[in-house]
Backbone bond lengths (Angstrom), bond angles and torsions (degrees), N, CA, C in turn:
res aa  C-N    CA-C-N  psi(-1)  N-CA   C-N-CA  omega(-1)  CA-C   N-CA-C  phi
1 X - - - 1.470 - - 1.517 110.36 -
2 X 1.360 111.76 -52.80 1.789 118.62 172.43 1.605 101.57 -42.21
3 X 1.708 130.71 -40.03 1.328 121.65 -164.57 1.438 103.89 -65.25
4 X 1.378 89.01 -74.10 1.622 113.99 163.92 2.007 116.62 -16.55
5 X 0.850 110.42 -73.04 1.486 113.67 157.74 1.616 129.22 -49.55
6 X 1.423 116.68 -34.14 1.435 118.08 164.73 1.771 116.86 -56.62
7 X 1.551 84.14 -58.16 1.357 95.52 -176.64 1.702 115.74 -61.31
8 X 1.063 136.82 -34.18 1.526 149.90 174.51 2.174 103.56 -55.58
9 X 1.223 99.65 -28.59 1.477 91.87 -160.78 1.572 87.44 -156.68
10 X 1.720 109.31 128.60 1.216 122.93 -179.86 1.752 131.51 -60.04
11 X 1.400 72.86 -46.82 2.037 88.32 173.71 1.550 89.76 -128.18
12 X 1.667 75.32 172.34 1.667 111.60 179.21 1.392 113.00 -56.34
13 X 0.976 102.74 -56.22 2.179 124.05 -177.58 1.647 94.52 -66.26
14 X 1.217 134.08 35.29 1.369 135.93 -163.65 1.423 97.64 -163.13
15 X 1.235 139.09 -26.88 1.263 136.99 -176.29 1.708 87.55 -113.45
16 X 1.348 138.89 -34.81 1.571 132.40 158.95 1.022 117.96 -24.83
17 X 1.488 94.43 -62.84 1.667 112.84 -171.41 1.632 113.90 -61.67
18 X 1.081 123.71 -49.41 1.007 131.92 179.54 1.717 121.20 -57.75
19 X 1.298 109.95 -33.93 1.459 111.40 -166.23 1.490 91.03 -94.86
20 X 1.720 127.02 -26.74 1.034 125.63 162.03 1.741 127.80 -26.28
21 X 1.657 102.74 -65.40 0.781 152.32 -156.67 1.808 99.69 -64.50
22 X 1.415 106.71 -46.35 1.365 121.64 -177.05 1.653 111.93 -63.44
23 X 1.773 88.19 -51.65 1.698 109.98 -165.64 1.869 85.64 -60.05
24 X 0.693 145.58 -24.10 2.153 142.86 -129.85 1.831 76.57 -111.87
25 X 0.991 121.21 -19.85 1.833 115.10 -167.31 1.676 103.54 -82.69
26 X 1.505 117.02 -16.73 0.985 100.21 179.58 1.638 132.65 -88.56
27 X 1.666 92.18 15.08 1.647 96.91 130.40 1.185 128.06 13.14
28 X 1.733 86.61 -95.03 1.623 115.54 -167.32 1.312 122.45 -33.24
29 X 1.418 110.67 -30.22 1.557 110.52 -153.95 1.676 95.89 -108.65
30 X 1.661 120.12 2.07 1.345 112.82 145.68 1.741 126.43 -128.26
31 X 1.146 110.50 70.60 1.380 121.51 -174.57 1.803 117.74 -33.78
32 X 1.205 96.57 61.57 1.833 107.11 173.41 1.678 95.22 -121.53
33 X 1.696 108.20 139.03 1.074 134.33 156.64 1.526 89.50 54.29
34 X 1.341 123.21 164.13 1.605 151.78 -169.06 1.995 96.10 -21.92
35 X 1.474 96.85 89.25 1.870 99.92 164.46 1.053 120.83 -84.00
36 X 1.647 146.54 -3.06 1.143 151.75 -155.84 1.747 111.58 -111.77
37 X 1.425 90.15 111.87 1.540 100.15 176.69 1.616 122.28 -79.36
38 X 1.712 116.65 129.36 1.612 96.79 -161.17 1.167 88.26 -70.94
39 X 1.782 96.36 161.64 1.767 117.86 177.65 1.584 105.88 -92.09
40 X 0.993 129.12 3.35 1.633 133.54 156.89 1.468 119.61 -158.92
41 X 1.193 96.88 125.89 1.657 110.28 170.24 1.913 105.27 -142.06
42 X 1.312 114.11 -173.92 1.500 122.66 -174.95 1.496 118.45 -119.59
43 X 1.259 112.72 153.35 1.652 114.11 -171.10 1.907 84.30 -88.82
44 X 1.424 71.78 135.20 1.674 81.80 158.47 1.578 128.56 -65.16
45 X 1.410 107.39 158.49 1.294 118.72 -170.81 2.255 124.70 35.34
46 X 1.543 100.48 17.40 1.332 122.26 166.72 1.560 140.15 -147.63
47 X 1.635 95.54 34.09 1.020 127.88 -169.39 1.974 123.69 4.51
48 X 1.504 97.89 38.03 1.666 109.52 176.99 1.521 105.66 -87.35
49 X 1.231 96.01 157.27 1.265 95.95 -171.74 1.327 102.77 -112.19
50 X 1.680 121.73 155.56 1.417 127.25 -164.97 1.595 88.67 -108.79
51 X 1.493 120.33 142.34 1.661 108.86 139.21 1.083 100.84 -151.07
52 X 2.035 105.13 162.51 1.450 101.05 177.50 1.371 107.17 -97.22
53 X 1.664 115.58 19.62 1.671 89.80 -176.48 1.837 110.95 -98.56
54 X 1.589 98.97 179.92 1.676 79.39 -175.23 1.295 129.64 -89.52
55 X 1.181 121.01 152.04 1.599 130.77 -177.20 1.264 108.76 -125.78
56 X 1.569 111.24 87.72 1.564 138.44 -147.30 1.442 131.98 165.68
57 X 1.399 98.55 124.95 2.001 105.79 171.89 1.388 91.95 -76.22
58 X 0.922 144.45 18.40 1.900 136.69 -177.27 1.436 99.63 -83.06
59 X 1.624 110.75 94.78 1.550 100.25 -177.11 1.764 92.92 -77.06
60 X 1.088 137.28 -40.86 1.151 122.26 -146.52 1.916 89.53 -69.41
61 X 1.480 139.77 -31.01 0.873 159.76 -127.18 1.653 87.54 -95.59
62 X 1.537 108.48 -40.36 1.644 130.42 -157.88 1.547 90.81 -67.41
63 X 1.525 108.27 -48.67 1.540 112.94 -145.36 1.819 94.98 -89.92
64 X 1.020 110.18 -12.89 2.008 100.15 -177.78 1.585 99.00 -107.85
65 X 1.072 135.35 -19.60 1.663 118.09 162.54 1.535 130.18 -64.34
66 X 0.916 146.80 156.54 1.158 138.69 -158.68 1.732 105.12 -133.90
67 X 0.934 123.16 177.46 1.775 139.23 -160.27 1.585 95.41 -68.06
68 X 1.669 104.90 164.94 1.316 94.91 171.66 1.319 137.88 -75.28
69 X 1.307 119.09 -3.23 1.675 138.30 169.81 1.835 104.70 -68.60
70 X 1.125 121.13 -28.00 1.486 120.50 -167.87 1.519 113.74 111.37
71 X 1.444 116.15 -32.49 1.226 110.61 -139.93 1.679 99.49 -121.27
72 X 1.269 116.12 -7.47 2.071 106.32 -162.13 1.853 91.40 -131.65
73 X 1.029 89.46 160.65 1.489 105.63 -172.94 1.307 112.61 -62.86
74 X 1.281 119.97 166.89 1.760 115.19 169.17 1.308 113.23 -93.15
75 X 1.329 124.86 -173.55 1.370 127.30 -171.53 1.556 110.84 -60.73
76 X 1.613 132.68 134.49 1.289 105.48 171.47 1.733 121.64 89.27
77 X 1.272 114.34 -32.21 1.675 118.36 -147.38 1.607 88.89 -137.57
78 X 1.622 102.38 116.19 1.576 119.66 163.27 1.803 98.08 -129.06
79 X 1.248 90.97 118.49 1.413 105.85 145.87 1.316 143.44 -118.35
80 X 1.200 143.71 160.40 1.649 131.04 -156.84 1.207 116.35 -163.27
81 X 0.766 145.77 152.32 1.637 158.80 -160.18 1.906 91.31 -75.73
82 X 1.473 117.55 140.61 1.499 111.20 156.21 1.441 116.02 -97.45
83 X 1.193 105.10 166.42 1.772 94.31 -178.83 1.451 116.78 -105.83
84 X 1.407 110.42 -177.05 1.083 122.34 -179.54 1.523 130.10 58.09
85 X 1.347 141.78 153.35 1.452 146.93 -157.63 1.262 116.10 -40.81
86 X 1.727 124.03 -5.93 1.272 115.37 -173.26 1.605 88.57 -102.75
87 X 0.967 125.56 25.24 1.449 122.57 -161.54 1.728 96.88 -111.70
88 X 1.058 102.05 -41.90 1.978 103.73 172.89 1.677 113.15 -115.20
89 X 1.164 102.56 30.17 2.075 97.42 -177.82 1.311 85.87 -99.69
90 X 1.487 129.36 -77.24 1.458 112.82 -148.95 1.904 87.21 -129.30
91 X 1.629 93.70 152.92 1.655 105.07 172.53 1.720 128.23 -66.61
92 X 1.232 89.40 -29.51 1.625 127.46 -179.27 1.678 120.34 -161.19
93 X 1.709 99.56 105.03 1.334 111.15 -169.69 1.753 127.40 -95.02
94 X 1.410 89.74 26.12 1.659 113.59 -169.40 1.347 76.54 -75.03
95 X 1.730 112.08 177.04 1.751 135.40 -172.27 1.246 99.24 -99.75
96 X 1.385 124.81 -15.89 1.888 105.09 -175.94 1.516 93.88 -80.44
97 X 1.631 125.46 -45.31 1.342 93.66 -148.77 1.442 109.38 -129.84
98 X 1.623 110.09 4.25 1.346 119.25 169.38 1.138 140.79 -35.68
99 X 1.473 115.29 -25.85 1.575 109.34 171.66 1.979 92.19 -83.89
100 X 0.696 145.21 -79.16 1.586 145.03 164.69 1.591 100.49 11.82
101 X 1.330 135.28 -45.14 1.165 136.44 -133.79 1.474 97.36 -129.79
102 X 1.106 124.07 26.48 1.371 129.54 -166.64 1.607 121.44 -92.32
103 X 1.432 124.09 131.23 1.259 111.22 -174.72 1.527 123.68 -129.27
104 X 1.281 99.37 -55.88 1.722 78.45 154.26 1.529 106.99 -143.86
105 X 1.426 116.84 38.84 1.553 130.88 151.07 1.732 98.71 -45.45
106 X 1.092 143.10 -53.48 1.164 114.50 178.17 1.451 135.30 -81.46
107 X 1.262 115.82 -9.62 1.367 128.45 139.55 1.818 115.25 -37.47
108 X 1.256 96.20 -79.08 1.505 104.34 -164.89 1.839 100.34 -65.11
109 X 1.447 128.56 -24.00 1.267 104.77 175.72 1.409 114.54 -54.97
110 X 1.985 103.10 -42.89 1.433 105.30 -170.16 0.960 123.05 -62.87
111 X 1.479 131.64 -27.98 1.274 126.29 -169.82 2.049 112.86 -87.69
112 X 1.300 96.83 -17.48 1.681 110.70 164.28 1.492 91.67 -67.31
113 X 1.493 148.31 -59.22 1.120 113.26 -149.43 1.836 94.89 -108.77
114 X 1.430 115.58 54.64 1.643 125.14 130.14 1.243 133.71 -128.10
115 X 1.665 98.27 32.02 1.498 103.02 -170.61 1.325 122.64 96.11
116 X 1.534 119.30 10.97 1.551 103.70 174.29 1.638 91.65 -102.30
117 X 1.283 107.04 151.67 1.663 121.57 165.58 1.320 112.19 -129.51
118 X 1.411 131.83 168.43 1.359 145.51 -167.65 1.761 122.77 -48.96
119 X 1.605 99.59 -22.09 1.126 116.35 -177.18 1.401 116.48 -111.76
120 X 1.818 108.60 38.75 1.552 108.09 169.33 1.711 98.97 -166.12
121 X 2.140 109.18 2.74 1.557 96.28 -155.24 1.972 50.70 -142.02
122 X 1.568 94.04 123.51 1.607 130.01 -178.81 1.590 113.11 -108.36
123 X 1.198 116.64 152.16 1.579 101.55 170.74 1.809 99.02 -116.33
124 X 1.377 124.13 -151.83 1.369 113.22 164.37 1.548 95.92 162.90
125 X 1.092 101.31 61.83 1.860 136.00 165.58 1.215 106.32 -38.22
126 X 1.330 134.27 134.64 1.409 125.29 -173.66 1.632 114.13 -140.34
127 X 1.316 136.62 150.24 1.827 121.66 -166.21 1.819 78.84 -89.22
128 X 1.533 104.09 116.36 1.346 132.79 173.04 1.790 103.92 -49.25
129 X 1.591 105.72 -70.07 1.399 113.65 158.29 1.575 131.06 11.11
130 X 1.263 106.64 -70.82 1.421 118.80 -167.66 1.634 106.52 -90.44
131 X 1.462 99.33 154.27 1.708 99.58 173.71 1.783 98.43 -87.79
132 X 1.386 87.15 172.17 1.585 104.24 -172.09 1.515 117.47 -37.45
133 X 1.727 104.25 -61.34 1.584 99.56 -164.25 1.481 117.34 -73.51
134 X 1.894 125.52 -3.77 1.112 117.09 155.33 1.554 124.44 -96.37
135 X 1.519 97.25 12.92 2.004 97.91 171.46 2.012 91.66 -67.83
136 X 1.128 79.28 -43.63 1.708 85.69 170.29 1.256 129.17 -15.58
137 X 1.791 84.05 -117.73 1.372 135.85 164.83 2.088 97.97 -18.59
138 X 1.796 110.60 -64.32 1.509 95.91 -178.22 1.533 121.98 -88.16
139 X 1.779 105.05 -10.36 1.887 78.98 -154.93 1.502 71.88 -114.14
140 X 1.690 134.91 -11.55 1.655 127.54 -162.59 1.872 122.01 66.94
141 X 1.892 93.47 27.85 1.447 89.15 -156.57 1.502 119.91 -74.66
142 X 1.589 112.28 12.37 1.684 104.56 -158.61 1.565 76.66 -116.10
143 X 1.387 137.66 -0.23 1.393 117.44 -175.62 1.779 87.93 -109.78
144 X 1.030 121.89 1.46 1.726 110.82 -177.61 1.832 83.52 -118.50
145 X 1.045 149.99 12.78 1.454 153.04 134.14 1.414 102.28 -62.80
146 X 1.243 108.84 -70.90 1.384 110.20 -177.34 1.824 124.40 -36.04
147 X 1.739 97.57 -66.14 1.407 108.96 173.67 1.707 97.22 -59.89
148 X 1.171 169.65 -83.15 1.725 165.90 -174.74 1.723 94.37 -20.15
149 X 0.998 120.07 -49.50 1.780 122.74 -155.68 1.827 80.30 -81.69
150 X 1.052 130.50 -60.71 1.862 139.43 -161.19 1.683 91.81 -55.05
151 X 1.603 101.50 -44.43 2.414 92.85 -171.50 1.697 95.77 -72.71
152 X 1.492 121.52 -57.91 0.988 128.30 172.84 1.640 121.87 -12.33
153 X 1.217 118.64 -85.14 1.404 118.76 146.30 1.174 144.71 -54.77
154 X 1.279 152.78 11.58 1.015 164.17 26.50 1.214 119.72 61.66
155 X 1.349 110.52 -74.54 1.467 135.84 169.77 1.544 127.81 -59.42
156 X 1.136 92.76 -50.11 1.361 107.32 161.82 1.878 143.26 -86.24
157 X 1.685 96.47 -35.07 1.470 108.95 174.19 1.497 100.96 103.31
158 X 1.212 125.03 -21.15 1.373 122.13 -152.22 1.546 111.73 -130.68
159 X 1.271 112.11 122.33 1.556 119.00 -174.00 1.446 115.02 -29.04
160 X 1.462 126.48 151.98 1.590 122.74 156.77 1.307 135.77 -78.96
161 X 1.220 108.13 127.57 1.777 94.95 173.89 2.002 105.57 -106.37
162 X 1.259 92.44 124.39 1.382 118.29 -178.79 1.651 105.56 -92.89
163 X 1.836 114.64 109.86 1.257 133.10 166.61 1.585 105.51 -88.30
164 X 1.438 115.94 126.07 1.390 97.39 153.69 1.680 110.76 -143.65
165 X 1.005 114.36 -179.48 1.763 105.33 -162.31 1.817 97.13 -127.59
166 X 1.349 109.88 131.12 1.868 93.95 166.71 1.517 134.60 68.93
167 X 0.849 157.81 -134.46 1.390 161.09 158.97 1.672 96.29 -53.92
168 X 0.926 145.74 -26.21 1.766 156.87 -171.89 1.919 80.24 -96.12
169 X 1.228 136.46 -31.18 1.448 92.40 157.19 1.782 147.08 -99.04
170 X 1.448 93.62 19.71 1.140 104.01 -179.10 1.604 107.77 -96.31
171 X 1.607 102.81 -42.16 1.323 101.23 158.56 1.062 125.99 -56.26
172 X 1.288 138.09 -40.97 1.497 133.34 162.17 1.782 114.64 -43.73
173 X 1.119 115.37 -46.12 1.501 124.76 170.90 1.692 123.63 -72.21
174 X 1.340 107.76 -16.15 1.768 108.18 157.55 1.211 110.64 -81.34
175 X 1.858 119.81 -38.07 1.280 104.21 -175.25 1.377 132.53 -87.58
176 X 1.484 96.57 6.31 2.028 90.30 172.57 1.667 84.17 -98.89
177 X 1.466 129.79 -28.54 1.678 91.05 170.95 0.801 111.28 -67.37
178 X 1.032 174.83 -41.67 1.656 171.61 -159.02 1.254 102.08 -65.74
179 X 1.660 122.95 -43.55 1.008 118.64 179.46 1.564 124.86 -75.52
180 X 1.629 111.20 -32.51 1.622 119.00 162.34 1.422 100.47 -68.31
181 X 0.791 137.74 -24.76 1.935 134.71 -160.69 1.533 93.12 -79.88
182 X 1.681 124.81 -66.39 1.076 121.74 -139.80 2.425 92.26 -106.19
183 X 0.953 105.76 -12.10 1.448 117.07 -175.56 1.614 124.12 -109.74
184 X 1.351 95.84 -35.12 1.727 121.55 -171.46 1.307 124.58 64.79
185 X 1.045 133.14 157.82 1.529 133.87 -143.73 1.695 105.02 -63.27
186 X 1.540 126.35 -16.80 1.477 96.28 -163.75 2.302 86.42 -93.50
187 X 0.944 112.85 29.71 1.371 106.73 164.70 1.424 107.86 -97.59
188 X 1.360 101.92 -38.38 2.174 93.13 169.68 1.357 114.76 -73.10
189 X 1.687 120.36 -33.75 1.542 123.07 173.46 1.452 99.68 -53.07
190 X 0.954 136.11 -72.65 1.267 158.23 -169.86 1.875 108.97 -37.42
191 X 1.255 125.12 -31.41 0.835 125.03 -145.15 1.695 112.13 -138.00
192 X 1.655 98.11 -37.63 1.278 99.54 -164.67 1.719 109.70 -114.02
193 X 1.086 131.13 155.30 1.193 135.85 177.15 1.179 124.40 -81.53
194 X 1.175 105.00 -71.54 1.642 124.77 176.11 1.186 107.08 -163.19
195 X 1.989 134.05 169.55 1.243 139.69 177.39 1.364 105.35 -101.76
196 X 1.244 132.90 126.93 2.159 108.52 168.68 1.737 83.22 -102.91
197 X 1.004 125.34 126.89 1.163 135.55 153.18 1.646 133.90 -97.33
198 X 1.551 115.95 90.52 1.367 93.16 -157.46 1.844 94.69 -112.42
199 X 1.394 99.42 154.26 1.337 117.53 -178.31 1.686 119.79 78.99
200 X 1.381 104.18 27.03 1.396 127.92 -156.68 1.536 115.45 -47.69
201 X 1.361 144.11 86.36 1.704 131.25 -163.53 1.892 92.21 -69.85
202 X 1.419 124.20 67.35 1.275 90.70 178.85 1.519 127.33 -75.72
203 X 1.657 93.91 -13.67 2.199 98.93 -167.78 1.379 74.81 -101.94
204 X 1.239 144.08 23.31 1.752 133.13 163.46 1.649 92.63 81.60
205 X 1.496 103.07 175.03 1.517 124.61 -164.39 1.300 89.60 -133.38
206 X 1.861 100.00 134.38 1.394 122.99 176.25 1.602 126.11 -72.14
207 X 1.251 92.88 -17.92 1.891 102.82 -174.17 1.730 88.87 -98.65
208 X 1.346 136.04 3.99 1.323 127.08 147.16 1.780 112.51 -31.67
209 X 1.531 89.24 -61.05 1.621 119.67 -164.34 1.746 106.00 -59.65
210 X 1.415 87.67 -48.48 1.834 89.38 -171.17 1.781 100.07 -68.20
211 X 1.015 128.50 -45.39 1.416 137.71 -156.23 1.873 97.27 -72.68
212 X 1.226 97.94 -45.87 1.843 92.83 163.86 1.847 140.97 -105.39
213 X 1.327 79.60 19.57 1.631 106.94 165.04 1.514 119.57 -102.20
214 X 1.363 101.24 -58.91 1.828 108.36 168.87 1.541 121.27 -118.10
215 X 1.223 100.65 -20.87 1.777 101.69 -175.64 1.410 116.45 126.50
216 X 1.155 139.88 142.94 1.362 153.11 -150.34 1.421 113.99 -172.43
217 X 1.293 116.34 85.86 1.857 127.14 -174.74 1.967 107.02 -44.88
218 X 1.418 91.09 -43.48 1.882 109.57 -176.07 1.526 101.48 50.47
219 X 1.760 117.35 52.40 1.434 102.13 156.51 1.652 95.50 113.83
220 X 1.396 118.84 -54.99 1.256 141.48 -169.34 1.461 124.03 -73.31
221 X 1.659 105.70 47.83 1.221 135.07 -162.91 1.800 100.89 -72.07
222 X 1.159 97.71 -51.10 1.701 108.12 -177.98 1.741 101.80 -75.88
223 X 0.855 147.49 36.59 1.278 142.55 -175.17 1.846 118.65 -155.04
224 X 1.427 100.89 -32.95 1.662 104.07 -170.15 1.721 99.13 -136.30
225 X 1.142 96.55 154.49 1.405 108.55 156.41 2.060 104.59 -120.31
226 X 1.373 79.11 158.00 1.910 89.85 -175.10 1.303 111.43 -39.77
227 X 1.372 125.57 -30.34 1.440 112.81 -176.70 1.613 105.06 -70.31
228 X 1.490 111.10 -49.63 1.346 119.67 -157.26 1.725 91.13 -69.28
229 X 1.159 119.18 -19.71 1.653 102.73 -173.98 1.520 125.13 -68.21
230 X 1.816 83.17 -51.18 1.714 101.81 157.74 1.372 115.01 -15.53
231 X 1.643 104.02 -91.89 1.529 131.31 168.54 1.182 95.91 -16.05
232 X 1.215 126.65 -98.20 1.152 129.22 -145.73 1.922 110.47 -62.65
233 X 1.175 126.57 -31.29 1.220 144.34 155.72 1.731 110.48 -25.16
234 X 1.408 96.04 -72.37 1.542 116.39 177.22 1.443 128.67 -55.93
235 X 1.818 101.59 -9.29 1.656 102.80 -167.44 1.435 112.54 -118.99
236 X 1.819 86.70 8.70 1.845 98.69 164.45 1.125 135.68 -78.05
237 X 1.064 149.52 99.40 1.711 138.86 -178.32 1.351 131.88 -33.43
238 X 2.080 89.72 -39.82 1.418 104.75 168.61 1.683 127.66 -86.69
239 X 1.266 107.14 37.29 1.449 118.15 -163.03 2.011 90.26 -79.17
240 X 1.450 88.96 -56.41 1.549 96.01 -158.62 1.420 116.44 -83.93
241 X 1.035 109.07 24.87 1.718 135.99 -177.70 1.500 88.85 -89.15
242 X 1.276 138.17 -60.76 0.960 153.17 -156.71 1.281 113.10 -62.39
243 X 1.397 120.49 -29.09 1.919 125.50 -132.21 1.880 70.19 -100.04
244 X 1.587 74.63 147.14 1.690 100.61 175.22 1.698 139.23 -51.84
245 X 0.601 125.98 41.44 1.748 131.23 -175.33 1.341 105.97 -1.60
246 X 1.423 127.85 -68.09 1.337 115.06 -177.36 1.642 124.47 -21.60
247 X 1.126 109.82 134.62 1.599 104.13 -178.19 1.294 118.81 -74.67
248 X 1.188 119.24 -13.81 1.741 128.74 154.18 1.595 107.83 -37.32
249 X 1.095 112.77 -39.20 1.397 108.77 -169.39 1.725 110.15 -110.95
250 X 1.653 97.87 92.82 1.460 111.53 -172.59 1.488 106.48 -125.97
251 X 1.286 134.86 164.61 0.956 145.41 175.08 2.031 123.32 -41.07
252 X 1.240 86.23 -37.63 1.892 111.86 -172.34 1.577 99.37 -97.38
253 X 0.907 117.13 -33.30 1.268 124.09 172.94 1.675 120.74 -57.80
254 X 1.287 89.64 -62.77 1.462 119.43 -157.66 1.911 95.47 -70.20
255 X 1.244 116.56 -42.88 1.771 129.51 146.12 1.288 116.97 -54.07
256 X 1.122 131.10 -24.44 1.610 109.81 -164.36 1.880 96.96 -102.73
C-alpha cells in the first residue's frame, strides 16, 4: 500500500493534501453551511487537476456515480435501490452465473426453511452511495424502516430482529439512534429484539482510503479500470463513512 501510494502522488505535501482533502468531505454527513465539494481543483505543487466528474464512454460507469457534491444525481440519470428480497439474494440473477453472485440468498433460503415466509422476513435495500442524513433527507428511508419494523410487529406480536451485513451495519446503527434521539429508548425496547451485525466496519475499513486515494476495482474487474474506479469512488458521499477512526490511521502515519 506505502508503494502504491508513493507512486499515486509525488511528494509527501501531495499525499497530505489529498487525504486532507478526503477527511474535509465529511461535511456531508452534517449538512450545515456550504456542503458542496468543488468538482475540480489542483494538487499542489503539480499543477494536475483533480475532478470528480466522469472521464469515460463507461455508460454503466455514467449511471452509478453521482453529482459533484456526493449526494444528487447527474444530469438525466436516477438510479435507486429496488425493493424487496430479490434486492439482496443474488448480484446477478441470470442462470450462468447466479449462484457466483450470491448475497444473502442463502440467508433468506435458511430462514424460509424454519418457518419464515415473505410476510414476516422483510428486506430494506438502501442507495449505499449516500451518507446517512441524505438516505433521509432524499429517499426518507429510516422513517419508512421505521413504519416496516411498526407493521412487522404488529403483525406478528413479537419484537424484530434486524440482520445487516457491511456498510448496512452502520446504517443499522444510525438508525436506532435516530430512533432513541427522535423516539427514546422505550421505542427500540418496544420494538426491537436484538441487532446481529455481521462483518461490522465499526473503526471503518482501510481499503476505504486506498480505493479513494488511488483506486480499488473491489471485484469489479469486468466493469472499471483504476481510473474509472477512482472516479467513481470519489463521487460517493458514502466514501468517507468508511475511513478509519482509529487514530492509527492519520495522514503521517498512513505515509510513513
Amino acid at each position: 500500500r506505502n508503494q502504491e501510494l508513493k507512486m499515486a502522488f509525488q511528494t509527501k505535501e501531495q499525499l497530505e493534501w489529498r487525504l486532507n482533502e478526503l477527511f474535509n468531505t465529511q461535511r456531508l454527513f452534517f449538512p450545515k453551511g456550504n456542503r458542496h465539494v468543488n468538482s475540480t481543483q489542483f494538487m499542489p505543487s503539480s499543477g494536475q487537476e483533480i475532478s470528480n466528474q466522469p472521464r469515460t464512454n463507461n455508460l454503466w460507469l455514467e449511471h452509478m456515480m453521482l453529482g459533484p457534491d456526493g449526494v444528487s444525481d447527474p444530469p438525466n440519470i436516477r438510479v435507486r435501490p429496488i425493493k424487496g428480497l430479490k434486492a439482496i439474494d443474488y448480484l446477478d440473477p441470470g442462470t450462468l452465473v447466479k449462484e457466483m453472485s450470491y448475497v444473502f440468498s442463502h440467508v433468506i433460503n435458511n430462514l424460509f426453511d424454519v418457518g419464515y415466509t415473505e410476510n414476516n422476513l422483510l428486506a430494506a435495500p438502501y442507495d449505499w452511495r449516500l451518507p446517512p442524513f441524505y438516505l433521509q433527507q432524499r429517499d426518507h428511508y429510516f422513517t419508512d424502516l421505521k413504519a416496516s419494523i411498526e407493521q412487522l410487529k404488529q403483525q406478528s406480536g413479537q419484537r424484530v430482529v434486524i440482520v445487516s451485513h457491511s456498510l448496512g451495519c452502520k446504517v443499522a446503527h444510525y438508525f436506532l439512534q435516530m430512533m432513541e434521539h427522535t423516539y427514546g429508548r422505550p421505542w427500540i425496547d418496544q420494538h426491537i429484539e436484538t441487532l446481529v451485525a455481521v462483518g461490522a466496519p465499526w473503526l471503518g475499513a482501510p481499503k476505504s482510503i486506498r480505493a479513494a486515494t488511488t483506486g480499488d476495482r473491489m471485484g469489479l474487474e469486468a466493469f472499471l479500470n483504476f481510473n474509472e474506479s477512482l472516479s467513481m469512488t470519489r463521487s460517493f458521499g458514502s466514501t468517507c463513512w468508511l475511513f478509519p477512526t482509529h487514530p492509527e490511521f492519520q495522514a503521517m502515519k498512513l505515509y510513513n
